[in-house]
C-alpha positions in Angstrom: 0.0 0.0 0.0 1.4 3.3 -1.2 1.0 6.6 1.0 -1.5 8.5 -0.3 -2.4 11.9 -1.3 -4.2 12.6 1.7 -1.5 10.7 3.9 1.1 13.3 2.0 -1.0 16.2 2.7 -1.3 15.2 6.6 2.4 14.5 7.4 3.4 17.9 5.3 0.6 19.8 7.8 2.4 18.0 11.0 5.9 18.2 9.7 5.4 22.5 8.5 2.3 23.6 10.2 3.0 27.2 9.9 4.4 27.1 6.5 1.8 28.5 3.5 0.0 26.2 1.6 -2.6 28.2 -0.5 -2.5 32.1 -1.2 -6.1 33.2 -2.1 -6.3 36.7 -2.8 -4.6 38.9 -0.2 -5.1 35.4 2.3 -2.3 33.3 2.9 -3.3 30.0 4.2 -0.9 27.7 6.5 -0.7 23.4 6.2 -2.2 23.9 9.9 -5.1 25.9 8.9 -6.0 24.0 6.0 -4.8 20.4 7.5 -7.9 21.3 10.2 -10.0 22.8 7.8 -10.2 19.3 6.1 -10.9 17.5 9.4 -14.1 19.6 9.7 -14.9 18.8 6.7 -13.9 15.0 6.9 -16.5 14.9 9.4 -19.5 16.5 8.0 -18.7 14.4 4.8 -18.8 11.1 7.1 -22.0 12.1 8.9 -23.7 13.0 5.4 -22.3 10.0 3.7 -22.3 6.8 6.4 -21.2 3.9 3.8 -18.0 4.4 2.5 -18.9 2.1 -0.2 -21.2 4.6 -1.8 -19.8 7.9 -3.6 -20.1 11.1 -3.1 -20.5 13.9 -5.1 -19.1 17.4 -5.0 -19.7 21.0 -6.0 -17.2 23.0 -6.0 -15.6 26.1 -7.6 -12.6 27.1 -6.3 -11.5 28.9 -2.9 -9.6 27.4 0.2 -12.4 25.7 1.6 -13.4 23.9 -1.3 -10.1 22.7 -1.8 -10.0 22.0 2.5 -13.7 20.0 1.2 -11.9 17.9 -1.4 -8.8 17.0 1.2 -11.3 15.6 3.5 -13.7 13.9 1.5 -10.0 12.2 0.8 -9.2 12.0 4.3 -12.2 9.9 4.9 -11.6 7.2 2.4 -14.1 8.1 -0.1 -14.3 8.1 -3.6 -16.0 10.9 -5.2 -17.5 12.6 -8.2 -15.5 16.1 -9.3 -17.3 17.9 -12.5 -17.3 20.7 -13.8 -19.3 23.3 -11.9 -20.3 25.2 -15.1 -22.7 22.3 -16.4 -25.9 23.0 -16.3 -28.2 21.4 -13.7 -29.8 18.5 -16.0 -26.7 16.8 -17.1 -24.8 17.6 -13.8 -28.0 16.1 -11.9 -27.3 12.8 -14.6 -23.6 12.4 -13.7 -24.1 12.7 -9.9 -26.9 9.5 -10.7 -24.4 7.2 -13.1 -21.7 8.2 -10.6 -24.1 6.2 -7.9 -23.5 9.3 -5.6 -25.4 8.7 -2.0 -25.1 12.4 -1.2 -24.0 15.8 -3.3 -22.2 18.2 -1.0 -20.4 21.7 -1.7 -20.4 24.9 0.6 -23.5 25.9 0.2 -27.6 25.0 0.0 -28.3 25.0 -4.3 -29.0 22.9 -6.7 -28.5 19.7 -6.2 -26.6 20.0 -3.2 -28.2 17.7 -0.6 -25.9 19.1 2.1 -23.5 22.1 2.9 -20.3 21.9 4.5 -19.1 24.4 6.4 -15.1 23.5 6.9 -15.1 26.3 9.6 -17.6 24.5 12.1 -15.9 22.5 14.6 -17.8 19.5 15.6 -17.1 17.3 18.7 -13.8 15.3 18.4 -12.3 17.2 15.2 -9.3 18.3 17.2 -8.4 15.4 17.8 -7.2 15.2 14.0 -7.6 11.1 13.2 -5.2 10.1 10.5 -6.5 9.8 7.2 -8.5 6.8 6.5 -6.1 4.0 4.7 -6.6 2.8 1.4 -5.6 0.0 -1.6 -3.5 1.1 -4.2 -6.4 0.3 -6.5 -9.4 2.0 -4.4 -11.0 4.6 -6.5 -10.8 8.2 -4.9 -11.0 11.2 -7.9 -13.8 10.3 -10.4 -12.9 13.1 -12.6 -14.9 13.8 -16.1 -13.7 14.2 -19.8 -14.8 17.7 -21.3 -18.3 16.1 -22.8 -17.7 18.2 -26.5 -19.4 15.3 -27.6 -22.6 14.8 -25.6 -22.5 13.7 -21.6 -19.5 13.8 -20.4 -17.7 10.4 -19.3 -16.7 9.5 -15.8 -13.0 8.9 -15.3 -12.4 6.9 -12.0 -8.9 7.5 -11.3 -7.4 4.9 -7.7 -5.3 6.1 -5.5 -2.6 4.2 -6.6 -2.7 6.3 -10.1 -2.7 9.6 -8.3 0.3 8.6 -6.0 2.4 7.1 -8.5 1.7 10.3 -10.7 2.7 12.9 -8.1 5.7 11.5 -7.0 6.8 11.5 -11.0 5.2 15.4 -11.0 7.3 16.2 -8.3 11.0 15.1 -9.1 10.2 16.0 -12.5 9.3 19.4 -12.1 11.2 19.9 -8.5 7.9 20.0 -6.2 8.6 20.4 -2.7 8.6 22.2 0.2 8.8 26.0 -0.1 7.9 25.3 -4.2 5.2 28.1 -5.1 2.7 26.7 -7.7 0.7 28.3 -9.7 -3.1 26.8 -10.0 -5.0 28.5 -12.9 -6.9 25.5 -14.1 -10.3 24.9 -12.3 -10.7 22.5 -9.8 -12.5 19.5 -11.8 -9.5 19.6 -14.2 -6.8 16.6 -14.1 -4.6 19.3 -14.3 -5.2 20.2 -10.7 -3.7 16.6 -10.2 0.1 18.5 -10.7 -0.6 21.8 -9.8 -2.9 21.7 -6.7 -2.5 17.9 -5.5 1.1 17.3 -6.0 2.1 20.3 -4.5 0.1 19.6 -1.1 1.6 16.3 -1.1 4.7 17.5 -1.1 4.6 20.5 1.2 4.5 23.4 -1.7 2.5 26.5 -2.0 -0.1 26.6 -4.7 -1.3 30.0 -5.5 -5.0 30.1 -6.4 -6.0 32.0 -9.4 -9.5 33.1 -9.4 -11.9 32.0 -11.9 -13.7 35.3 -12.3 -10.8 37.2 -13.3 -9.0 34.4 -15.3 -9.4 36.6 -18.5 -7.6 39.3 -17.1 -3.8 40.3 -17.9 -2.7 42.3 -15.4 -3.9 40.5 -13.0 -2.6 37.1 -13.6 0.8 38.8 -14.5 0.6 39.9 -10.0 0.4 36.7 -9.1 3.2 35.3 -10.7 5.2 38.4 -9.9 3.7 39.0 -6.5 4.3 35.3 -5.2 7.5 34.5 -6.9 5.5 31.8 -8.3 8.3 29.1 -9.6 6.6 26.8 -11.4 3.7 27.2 -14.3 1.5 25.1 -16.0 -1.5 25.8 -18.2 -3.4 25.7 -21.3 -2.0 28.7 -23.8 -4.7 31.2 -23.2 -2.6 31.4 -19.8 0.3 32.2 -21.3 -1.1 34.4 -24.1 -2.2 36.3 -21.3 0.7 36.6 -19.3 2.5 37.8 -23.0 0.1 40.3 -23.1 0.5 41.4 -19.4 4.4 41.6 -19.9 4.6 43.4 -23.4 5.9 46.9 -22.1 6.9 46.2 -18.4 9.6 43.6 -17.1 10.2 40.6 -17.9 9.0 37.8 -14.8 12.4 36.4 -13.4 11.3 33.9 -10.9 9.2 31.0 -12.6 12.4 28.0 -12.9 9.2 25.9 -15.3 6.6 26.8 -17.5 4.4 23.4 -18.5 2.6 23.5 -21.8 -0.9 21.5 -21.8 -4.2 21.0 -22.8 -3.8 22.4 -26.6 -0.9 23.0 -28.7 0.9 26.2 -28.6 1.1 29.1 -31.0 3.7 30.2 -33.2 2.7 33.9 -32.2 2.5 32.7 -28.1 5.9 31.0 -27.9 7.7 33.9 -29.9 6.8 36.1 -26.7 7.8 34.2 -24.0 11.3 33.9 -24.5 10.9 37.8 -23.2 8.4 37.4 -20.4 10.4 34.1 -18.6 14.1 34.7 -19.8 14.9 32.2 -16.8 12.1 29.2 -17.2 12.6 25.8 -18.5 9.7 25.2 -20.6 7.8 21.9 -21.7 5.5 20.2 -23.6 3.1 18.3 -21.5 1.2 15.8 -23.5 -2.0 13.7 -22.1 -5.2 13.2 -21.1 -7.9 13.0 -18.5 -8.1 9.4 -19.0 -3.9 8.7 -19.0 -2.7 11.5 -17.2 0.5 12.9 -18.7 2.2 10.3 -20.7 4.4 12.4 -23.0 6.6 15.5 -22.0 9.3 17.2 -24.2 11.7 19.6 -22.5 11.8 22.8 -25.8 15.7 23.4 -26.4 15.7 27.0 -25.2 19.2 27.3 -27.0 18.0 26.7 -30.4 15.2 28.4 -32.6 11.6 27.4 -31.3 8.7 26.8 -33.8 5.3 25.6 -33.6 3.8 22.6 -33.0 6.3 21.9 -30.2 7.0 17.9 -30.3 5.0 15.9 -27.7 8.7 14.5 -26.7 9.7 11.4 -24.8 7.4 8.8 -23.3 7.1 8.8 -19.5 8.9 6.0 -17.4 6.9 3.0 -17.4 4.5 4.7 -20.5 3.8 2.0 -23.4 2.8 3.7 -26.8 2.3 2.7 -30.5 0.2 4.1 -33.8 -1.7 2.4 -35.9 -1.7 2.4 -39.7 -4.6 2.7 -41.9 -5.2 -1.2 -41.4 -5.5 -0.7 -37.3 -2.1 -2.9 -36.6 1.0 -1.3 -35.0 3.4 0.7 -37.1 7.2 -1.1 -36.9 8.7 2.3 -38.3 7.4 5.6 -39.4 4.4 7.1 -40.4 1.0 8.5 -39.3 -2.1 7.4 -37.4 -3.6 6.9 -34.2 -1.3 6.9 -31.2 -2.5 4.6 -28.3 -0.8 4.7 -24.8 -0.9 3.2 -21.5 0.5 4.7 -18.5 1.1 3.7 -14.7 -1.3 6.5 -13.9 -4.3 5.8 -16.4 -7.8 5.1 -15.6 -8.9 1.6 -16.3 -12.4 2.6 -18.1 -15.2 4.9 -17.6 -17.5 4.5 -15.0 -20.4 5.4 -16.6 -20.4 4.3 -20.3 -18.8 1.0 -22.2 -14.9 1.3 -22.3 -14.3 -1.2 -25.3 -13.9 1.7 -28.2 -11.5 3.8 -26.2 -9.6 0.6 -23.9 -8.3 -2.2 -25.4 -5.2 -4.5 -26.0 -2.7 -4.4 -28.4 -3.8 -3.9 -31.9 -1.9 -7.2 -32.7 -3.1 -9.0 -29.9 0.1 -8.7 -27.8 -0.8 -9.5 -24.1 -0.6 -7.9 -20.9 -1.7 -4.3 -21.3 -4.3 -2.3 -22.0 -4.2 0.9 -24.6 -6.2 3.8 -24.3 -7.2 5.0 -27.8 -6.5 9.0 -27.8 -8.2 9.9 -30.5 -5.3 12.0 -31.4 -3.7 11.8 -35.0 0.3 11.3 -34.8 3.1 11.1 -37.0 6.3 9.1 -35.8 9.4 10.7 -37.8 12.6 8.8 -39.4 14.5 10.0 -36.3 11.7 8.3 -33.8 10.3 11.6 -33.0 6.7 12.3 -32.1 4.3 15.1 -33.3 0.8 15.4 -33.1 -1.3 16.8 -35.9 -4.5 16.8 -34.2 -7.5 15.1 -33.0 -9.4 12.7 -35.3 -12.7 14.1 -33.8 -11.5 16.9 -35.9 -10.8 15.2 -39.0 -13.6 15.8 -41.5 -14.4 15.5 -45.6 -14.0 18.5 -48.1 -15.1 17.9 -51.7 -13.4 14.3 -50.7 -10.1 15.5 -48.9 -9.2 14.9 -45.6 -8.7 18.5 -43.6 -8.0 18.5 -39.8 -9.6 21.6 -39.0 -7.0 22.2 -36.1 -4.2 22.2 -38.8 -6.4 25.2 -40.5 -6.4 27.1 -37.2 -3.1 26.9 -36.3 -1.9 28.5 -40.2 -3.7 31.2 -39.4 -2.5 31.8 -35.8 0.9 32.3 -37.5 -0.5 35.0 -39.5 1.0 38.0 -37.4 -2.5 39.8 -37.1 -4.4 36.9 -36.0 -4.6 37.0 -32.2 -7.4 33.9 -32.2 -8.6 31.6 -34.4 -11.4 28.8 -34.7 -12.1 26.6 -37.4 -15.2 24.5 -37.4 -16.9 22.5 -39.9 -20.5 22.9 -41.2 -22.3 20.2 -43.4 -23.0 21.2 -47.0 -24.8 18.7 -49.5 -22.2 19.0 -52.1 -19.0 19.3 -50.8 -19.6 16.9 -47.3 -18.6 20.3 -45.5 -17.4 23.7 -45.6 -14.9 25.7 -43.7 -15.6 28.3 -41.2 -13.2 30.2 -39.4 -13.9 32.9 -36.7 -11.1 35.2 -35.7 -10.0 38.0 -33.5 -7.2 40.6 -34.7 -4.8 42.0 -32.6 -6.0 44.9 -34.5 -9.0 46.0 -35.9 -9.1 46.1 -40.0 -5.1 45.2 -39.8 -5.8 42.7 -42.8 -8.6 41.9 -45.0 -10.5 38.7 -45.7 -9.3 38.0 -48.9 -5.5 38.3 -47.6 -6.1 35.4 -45.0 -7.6 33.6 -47.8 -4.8 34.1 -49.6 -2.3 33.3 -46.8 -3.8 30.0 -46.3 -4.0 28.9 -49.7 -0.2 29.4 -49.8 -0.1 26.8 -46.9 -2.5 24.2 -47.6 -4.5 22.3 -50.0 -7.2 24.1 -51.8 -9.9 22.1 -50.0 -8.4 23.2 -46.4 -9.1 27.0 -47.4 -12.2 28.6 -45.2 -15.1 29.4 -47.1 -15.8 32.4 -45.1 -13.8 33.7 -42.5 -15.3 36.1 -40.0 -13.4 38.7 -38.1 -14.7 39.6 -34.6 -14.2 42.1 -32.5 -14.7 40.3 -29.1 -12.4 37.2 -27.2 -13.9 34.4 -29.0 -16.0 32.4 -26.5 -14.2 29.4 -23.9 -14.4 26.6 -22.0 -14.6 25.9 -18.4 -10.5 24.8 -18.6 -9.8 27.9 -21.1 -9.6 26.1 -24.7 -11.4 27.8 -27.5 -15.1 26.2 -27.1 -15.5 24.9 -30.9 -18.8 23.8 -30.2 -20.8 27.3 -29.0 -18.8 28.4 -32.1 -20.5 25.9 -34.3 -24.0 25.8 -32.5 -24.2 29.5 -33.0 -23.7 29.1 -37.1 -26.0 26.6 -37.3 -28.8 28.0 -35.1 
């Protein structure tokens, strides 16, 4: 049986009591405050939920006590359900239902929350501080969910053992430890909390919190990172976009030692501006998923010229990969198709939905793991390399060519005007589909239509080249984890 998470957590609060483990606005709050903060809640989440073989759900946005409410549903050996607080009721309500979920709790009375917990109440006995419950390496705890661009989202149960084994790789990789100041910009249902908020209590860092309201906002994401000497960085590359933006005419930040790359691939125009805004960092290409965790990471060569898309690198240690060709069996050598993967931190199958099309075992019927199918298209190079090209979900039929409508967005992200860019494919009867790209100019009426027409069409096939592009004015709408949200784009055409 491994230490857990929440063991980590309780032996950093005993060992460093007074030393700060979340900064939330002007609040600093210590191991020893937030340590007892998740004992309260340990025991309201006990009382509410009596059999520990029954789920629980949560609702939760992000602040010091929901993050003290997560610790001690942890603490008390149960296995819970973590979405996204920005669904809507009726699907949320589903989830909780297929999660099994005997109770829903978050801070306070709403919808669908059966109970509030209040971490600052003290009932009788929570002084005492029991240790936290003790659980298998294989006992479920985070049931996390995939981004549902599809329909309902899918319920990733993720075991203790997977979260342990990936946050003691997260933390000698990317030197998490005590006095390490985190930055957490990703919201709290997002596996990329796993690194930046759970790996850094487990091993006695500081995460500083961002909040959600104002995670738009240049200026002020540029303080925290400059206020808190935050060291280490990870995001999607809105974050860093922003932070660009924030730094263009004042000084560069000096004390992140790691920037992280993840959830989308970066920008030609993002990564030209960071060399000036972290002249210090390390920077890297964090490649994975919600259902694997981070199986690939590429360290960018700071030394040498940097162009988009970055490589998705090396695999992990103990990380099995392959692609498969156009006749579903394992490439031997180079070439292009699907990459599948199996990590030591990967779910073993959704929880509420059949597994077989995205887990399964070797193409060719080689025994002993199983593959998750990412859905992403890859391309292995002569020199064994790795890039991704994009998602097949985003693969789609124009006038009988194959057009990855990701590959369309990020041409015209490298135009030097384009400060955002979606491409999204509507059906036609002739063609299968056409093109339609919305973007956002770093300045107003700084090139025409018909010259980002022509830029793409000295890029790409004919076929790839949007049938209309549209130039807004306004940030073009995003999800709850920051990535460009395809989907409202789409809807809204089509309405």
């Amino acid at each position: 049986m491994s230490r857990s998470l929440a063991t980590a957590f309780a032996e950093c609060a005993a060992a460093r009591p007074s030393a700060p483990a979340l900064v939330w606005e002007d609040r600093a709050v210590s191991y020893g405050e937030l340590h007892a903060m998740a004992c309260r809640a340990r025991a309201q989440v006990e009382a509410a939920a009596p059999d520990p073989c029954r789920p629980v759900g949560l609702r939760v946005r992000k602040s010091p006590e929901e993050v003290a409410l997560v610790l001690g549903t942890l603490m008390a050996g149960r296995r819970f359900l973590l979405p996204s607080h920005e669904l809507p009721d009726t699907p949320l309500k589903e989830l909780y239902q297929q999660a099994g979920c005997a109770v829903v709790l978050g801070l306070t009375d709403g919808p669908l929350v059966d109970r509030a917990v209040d971490p600052a109440a003290v009932p009788g006995g929570c002084e005492e501080h029991p240790p936290p419950v003790p659980v298998d390496d294989d006992a479920v705890g985070f049931m996390l969910t995939t981004s549902g661009s599809t329909g309902l989202p899918k319920i990733v149960p993720l075991t203790s053992g997977a979260v342990t084994r990936f946050a003691r790789w997260a933390s000698q990789t990317f030197a998490i430890t005590a006095g390490t100041t985190v930055l957490n910009y990703a919201p709290l249902n997002f596996d990329l909390c796993l690194l930046d908020v759970w790996t850094t209590l487990a091993y006695g860092g500081t995460v500083v919190l961002a909040d959600p309201d104002r995670s738009a906002v240049p200026g002020y994401l540029r303080d925290l990172v400059a206020d808190h000497r935050v060291s280490v960085i990870q995001g999607v590359p809105l974050l860093f976009q922003l932070l660009v933006e924030a730094t263009a005419a004042g000084q560069p930040l000096e004390a992140p030692e790691r920037i992280i790359f993840a959830g989308d691939s970066m920008p030609a125009r993002v990564l030209a501006g960071l060399s000036t805004v972290f002249p210090q960092a390390r920077w890297y290409n964090n490649y994975g998923c919600t259902e694997t965790n981070n199986s690939f990471l590429h360290e960018v060569d700071r030394t040498r010229p940097v162009s988009a898309p970055l490589p998705i690198g090396r695999p992990l240690p103990g990380v099995s990969w392959l692609i498969t060709g156009e006749d579903g069996r394992a490439l031997a050598g180079p070439g292009q198709g699907e990459l599948l993967v199996n990590t030591p931190f990967q779910s073993s199958g959704y929880a509420n939905v059949p597994s077989g099309e995205k887990f399964g075992t070797h193409p060719d019927g080689v025994p002993g793991l199983v593959y998750y199918r990412s859905g992403d298209i890859a391309t292995r190079h002569d020199d064994g390399s790795l890039s991704v090209l994009g998602r097949t979900d985003f693969l789609v039929k124009v006038r009988g060519f194959q057009v990855s409508t990701q590959s369309v967005e990020s041409i015209l992200l490298e135009h030097p005007a384009v400060v955002e860019a979606a491409v999204v494919a509507l059906p036609d009867p002739s063609a299968g589909h056409r093109l339609h790209a919305r973007i956002r100019l770093a300045e107003t009426g700084s090139v025409g239509v018909l010259a980002l027409r022509q830029y793409c069409a000295e890029r790409t096939v004919r076929a790839a080249v949007p049938g209309v592009i549209e130039t807004v004015d306004v940030p073009l709408p995003r999800t709850s984890t920051g990535k460009v949200d395809r989907n409202r784009i789409r809807d809204s055409l089509l309405a």
